[in-house]
ZAMARGU-4260 file (C-alpha; in steps of 0.2 Angstrom, whole numbers, plus 5000, padded with zeros to 4 digits):
<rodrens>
0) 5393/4674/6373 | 5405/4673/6387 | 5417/4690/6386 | 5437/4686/6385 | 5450/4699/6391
5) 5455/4703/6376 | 5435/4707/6371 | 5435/4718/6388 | 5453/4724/6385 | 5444/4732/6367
10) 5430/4736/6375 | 5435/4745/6390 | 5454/4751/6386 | 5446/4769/6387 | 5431/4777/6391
15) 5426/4790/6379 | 5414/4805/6376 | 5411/4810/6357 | 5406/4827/6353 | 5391/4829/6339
20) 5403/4840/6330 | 5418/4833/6331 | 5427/4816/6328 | 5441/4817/6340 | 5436/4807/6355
25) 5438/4813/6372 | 5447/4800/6385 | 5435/4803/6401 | 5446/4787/6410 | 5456/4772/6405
30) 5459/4754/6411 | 5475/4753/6420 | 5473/4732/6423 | 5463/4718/6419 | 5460/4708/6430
35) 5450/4693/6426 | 5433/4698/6422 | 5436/4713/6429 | 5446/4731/6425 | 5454/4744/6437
40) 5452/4761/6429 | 5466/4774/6432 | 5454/4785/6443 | 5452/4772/6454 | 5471/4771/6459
45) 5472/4791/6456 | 5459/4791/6470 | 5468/4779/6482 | 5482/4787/6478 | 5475/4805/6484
50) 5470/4798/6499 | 5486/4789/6506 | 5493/4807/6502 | 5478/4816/6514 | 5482/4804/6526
55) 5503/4805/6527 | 5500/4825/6526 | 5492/4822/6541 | 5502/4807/6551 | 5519/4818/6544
60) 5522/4801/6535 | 5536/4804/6520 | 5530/4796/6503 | 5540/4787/6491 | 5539/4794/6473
65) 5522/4794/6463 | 5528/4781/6452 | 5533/4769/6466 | 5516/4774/6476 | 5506/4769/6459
70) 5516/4751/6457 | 5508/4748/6476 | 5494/4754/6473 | 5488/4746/6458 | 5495/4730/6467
75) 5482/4733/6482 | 5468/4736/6468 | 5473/4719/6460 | 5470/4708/6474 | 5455/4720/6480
80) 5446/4716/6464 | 5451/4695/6465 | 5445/4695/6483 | 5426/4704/6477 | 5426/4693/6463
85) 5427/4680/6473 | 5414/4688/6484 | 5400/4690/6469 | 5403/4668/6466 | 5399/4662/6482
90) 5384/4677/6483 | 5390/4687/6498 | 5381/4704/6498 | 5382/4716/6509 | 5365/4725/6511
95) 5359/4744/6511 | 5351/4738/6528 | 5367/4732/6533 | 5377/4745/6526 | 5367/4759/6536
100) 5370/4748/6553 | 5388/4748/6553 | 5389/4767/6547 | 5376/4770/6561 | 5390/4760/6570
105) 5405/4773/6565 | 5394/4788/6568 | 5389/4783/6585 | 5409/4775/6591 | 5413/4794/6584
110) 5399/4802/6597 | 5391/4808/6581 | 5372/4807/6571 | 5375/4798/6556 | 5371/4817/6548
115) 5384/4825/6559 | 5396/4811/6550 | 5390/4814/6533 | 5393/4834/6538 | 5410/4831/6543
120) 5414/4820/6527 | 5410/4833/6515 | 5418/4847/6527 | 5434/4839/6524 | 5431/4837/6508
125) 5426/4820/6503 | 5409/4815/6497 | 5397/4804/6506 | 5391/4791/6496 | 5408/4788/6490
130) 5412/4786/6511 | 5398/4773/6510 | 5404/4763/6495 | 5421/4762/6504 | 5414/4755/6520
135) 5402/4744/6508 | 5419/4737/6500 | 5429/4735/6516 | 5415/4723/6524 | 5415/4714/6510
140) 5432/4711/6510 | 5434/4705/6526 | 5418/4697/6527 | 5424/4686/6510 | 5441/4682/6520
145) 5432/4676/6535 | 5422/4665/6527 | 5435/4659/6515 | 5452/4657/6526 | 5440/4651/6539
150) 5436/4634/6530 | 5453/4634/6528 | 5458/4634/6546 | 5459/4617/6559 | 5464/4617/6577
155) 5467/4600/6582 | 5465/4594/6600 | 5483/4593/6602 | 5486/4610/6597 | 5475/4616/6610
160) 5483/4607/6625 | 5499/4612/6619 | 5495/4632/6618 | 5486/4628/6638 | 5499/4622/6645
165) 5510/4636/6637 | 5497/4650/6641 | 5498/4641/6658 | 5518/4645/6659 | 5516/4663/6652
170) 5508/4663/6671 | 5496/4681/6673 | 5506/4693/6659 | 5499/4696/6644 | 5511/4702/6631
175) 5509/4710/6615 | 5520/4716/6602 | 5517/4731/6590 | 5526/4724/6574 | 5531/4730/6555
180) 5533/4720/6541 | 5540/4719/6524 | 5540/4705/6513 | 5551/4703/6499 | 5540/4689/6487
185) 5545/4673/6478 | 5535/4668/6464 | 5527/4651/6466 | 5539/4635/6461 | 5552/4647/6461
190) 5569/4643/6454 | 5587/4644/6463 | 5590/4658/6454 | 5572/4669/6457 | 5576/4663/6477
195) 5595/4671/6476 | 5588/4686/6468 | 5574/4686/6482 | 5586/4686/6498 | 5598/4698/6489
200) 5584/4711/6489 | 5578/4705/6504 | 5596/4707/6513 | 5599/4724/6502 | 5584/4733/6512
205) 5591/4724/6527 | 5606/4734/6525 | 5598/4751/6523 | 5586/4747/6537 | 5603/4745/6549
210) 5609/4761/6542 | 5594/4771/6548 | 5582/4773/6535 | 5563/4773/6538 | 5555/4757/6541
215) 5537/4763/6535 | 5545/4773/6519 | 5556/4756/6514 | 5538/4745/6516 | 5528/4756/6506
220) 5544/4755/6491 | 5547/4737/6493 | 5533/4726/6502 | 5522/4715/6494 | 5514/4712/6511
225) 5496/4715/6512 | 5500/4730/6524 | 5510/4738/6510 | 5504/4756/6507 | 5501/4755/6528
230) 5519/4755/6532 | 5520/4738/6536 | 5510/4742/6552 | 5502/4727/6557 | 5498/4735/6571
235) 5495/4728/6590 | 5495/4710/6593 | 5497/4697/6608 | 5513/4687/6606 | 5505/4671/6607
240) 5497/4678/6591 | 5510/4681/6579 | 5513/4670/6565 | 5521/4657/6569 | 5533/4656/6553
245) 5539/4672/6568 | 5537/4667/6585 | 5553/4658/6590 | 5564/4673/6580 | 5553/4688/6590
250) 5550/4677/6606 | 5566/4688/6617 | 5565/4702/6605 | 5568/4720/6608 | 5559/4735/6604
255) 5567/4741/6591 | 5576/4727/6584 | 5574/4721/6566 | 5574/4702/6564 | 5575/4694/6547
260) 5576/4690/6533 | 5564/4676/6538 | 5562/4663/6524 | 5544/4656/6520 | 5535/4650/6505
265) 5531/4668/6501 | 5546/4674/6502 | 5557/4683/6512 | 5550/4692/6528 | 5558/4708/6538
270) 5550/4713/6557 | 5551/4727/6566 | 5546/4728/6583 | 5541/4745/6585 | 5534/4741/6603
275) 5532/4729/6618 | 5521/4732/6631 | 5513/4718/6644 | 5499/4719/6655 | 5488/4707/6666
280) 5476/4697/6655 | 5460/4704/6650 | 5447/4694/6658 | 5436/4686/6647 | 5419/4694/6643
285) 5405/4683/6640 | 5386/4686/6632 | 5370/4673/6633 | 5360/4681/6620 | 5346/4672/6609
290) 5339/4675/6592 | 5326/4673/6577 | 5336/4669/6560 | 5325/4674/6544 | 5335/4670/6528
295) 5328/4679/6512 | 5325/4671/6494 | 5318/4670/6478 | 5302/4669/6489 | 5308/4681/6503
300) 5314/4697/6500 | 5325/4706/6510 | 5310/4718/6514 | 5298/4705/6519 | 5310/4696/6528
305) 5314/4714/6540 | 5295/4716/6540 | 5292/4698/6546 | 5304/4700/6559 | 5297/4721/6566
310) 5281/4712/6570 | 5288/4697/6579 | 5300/4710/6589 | 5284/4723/6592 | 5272/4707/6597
315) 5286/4702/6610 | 5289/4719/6615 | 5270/4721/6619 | 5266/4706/6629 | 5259/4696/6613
320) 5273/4684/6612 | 5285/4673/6617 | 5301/4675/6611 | 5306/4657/6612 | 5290/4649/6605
325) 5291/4663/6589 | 5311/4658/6587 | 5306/4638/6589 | 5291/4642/6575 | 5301/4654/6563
330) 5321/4652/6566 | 5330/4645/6554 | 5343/4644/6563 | 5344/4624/6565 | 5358/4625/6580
335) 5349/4638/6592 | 5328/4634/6585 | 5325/4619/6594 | 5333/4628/6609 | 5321/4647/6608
340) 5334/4653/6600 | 5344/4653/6616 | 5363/4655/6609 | 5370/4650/6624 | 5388/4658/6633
345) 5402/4666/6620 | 5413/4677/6617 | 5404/4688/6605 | 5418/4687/6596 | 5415/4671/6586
350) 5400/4677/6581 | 5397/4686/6562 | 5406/4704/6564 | 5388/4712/6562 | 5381/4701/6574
355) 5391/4704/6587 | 5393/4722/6585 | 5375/4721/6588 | 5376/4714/6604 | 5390/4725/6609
360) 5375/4740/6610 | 5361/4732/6617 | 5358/4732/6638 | 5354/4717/6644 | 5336/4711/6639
365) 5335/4721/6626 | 5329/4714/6610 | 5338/4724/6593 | 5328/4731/6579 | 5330/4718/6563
370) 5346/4721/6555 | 5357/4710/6541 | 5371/4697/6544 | 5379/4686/6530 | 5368/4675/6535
375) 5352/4682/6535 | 5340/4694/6545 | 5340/4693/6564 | 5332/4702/6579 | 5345/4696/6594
380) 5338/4697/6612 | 5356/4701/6627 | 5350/4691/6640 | 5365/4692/6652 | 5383/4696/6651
385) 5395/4689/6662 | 5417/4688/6666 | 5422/4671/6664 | 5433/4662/6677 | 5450/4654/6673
390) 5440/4636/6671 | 5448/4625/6658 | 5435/4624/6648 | 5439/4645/6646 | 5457/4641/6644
395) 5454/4627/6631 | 5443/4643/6621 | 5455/4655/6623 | 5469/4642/6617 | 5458/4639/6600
400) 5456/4658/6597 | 5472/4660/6598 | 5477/4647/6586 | 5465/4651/6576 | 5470/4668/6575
405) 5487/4665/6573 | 5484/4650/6560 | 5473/4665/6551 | 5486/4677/6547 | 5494/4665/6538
410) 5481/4656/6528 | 5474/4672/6523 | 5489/4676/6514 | 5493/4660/6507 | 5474/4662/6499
415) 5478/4678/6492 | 5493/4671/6484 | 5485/4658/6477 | 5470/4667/6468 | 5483/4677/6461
420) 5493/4665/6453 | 5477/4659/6447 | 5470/4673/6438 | 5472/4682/6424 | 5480/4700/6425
425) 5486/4712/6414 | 5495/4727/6419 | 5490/4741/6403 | 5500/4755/6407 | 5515/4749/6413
430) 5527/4765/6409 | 5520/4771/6425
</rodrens>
């Protein structure tokens, strides 16, 4: 029997402890939302909630009033929840293997053991395995965005030649912006009225940002941005990169100056630039690497698989064999097999965010221990790394990565819309 929200809603509306002795029920928790198939309990968004506070103690960020902080909150939760339920349909999971590598990761970009990390975690008062259940949930989530908004995406030819020629006329400067942003929503099909309510509120905190008050504290109050409960910080980013709903309105802008409201079909948009800084373009760093791909199954477990893929890794680290003849027998990678494996020049950054963190560590010819991707399970071999040219084949990449970054930001949040407006939600406590 498929379970309705109103079944889960009678199910779940509080979690209760009875004592042998007594009637009364205890309430250990209760649901705050449904959402969909799933519930956000009220410890969830207490716990957020706790840590935004640790976190502006600390920065010396002032924080709306509890009530407003719980509305944002709760808000985040919701479209967490939509983005991992869309995660468990199309069977993304990140691993314990995987898990353990990026922490591994975090420890070791912090000059730290991952035991000196978990020490420091509980010294400040948090828990461990809650850390890792964080860091689980945050791959997810932007592992489910890439793979979603990325189908999303095209980058026609035209667009490229456009962006060379104009990266071409930028000349040597590379300019980036540090921008905030709050956005005053419309719902979908919205009617003349829901628009003039929209801009009124949008050109109300317009007015208070003109009078001085805090751009951060208005965000947190009144975004419904993605960056929300951040400020509005979407932090540093190259100017060829902002939306472009916002290029031509920030293209001679000044730091300090807000710009908006900005009409789109979200809603209404306010920017700050909170900074401008230019420097000569980073040359582009390059990597030939190669690799074995073993995806598990019903068949293949995980563990087999990373078995598999140790006694490959030790056989070619002994002498014993090739590792282009073992990824030609074994990858099933059907772009790179045929080829050894052989990946040939990138920018890392294309690659799965695991993957290319991977190669980030290694030394040239080294081969990596086996270690989990979205895709599967890999050893990667660093063959070379090198600084490309200003060829114009390297321009023509570097024009489609910044389209397609540009174009992301904006079909990530017209997907998040969207799976709201589709799904079923339910606020319970909405006295809060």
């Amino acid at each position: 029997m498929r379970m309705t929200p109103k079944m889960l809603a009678a199910m779940v509306g509080g979690v209760m402890m009875f004592s042998q002795a007594q009637a009364q029920p205890e309430v250990l928790d209760k649901v705050a939302a449904i959402v969909d198939q799933g519930v956000i309990l009220e410890s969830d968004v207490n716990d957020m909630m706790r840590d935004i506070k640790a976190s502006a103690l600390k920065s010396g960020q002032q924080l709306p009033s509890d009530r407003v902080l719980h509305v944002q909150v709760l808000d985040r939760l919701i479209t967490e929840e939509l983005e991992m339920q869309t995660a468990k349909r199309i069977g993304l999971q990140i691993s314990d293997a995987q898990l353990d590598q990026t922490i591994g990761n975090i420890a070791k970009d912090q000059k730290l053991s991952v035991e000196q990390l978990r020490h420091k975690i509980d010294s400040e008062g948090g828990n461990f395995e809650s850390y890792r259940e964080h860091v689980r949930t945050e791959l997810t989530l932007g592992e489910v965005r890439r793979i979603v908004v990325s189908r999303r995406i095209q980058v026609s030819p035209q667009e490229i030649e456009a962006m060379v020629k104009q990266l071409d006329e930028q000349g040597d400067r590379n300019v980036e912006l540090h921008l905030r942003h709050i956005l005053i929503d419309v719902p979908q099909n919205a009617n003349a009225a829901q628009l003039a309510d929209a801009k009124d509120r949008a050109e109300k905190v317009l007015a208070r940002l003109n009078k001085g008050e805090d751009f951060a504290q208005l965000a947190i109050v009144s975004s419904s941005g993605n960056h929300a409960l951040e400020g509005g910080d979407l932090g540093w980013m190259n100017a060829n990169e902002v939306p472009t709903l916002f290029a031509d309105a920030l293209k001679d802008a000044k730091k300090g100056e807000i710009i908006g409201p900005i009409r789109s079909g979200a809603g209404f948009h306010i920017i700050k630039v909170d900074g401008i800084r230019g420097q000569q373009t980073v040359e582009l760093e390059e990597v030939h690497a190669r690799h074995i791909l073993v995806k598990p199954s019903v068949i293949l477990s995980d563990d087999k698989a990373k078995a598999e893929l140790e006694q490959w890794r030790s056989e070619v680290l002994a002498g014993k064999a090739d590792f282009a003849e073992l990824a030609k027998e074994h990858s099933e990678d059907p772009g790179s097999a045929s080829q050894g494996g052989d990946l040939g020049w990138a920018d890392p950054k294309i690659y799965d965010p695991t993957f290319s963190n991977t190669i980030e560590h290694l030394k040239k010819g080294q081969i990596s221990e086996p270690f989990r991707s979205s895709f599967g399970w890999h050893i990667v071999q660093l063959i070379d790394t090198r600084t490309t040219d200003a060829t114009q084949q390297a321009k023509k990449e570097k024009a489609y990565r910044v389209l397609f970054n540009r174009k992301f930001n904006e079909e990530a949040l017209a997907w998040l819309r969207e799976i709201r407006s589709q799904a079923y939600i339910d606020i319970l406590d909405k006295e809060k």
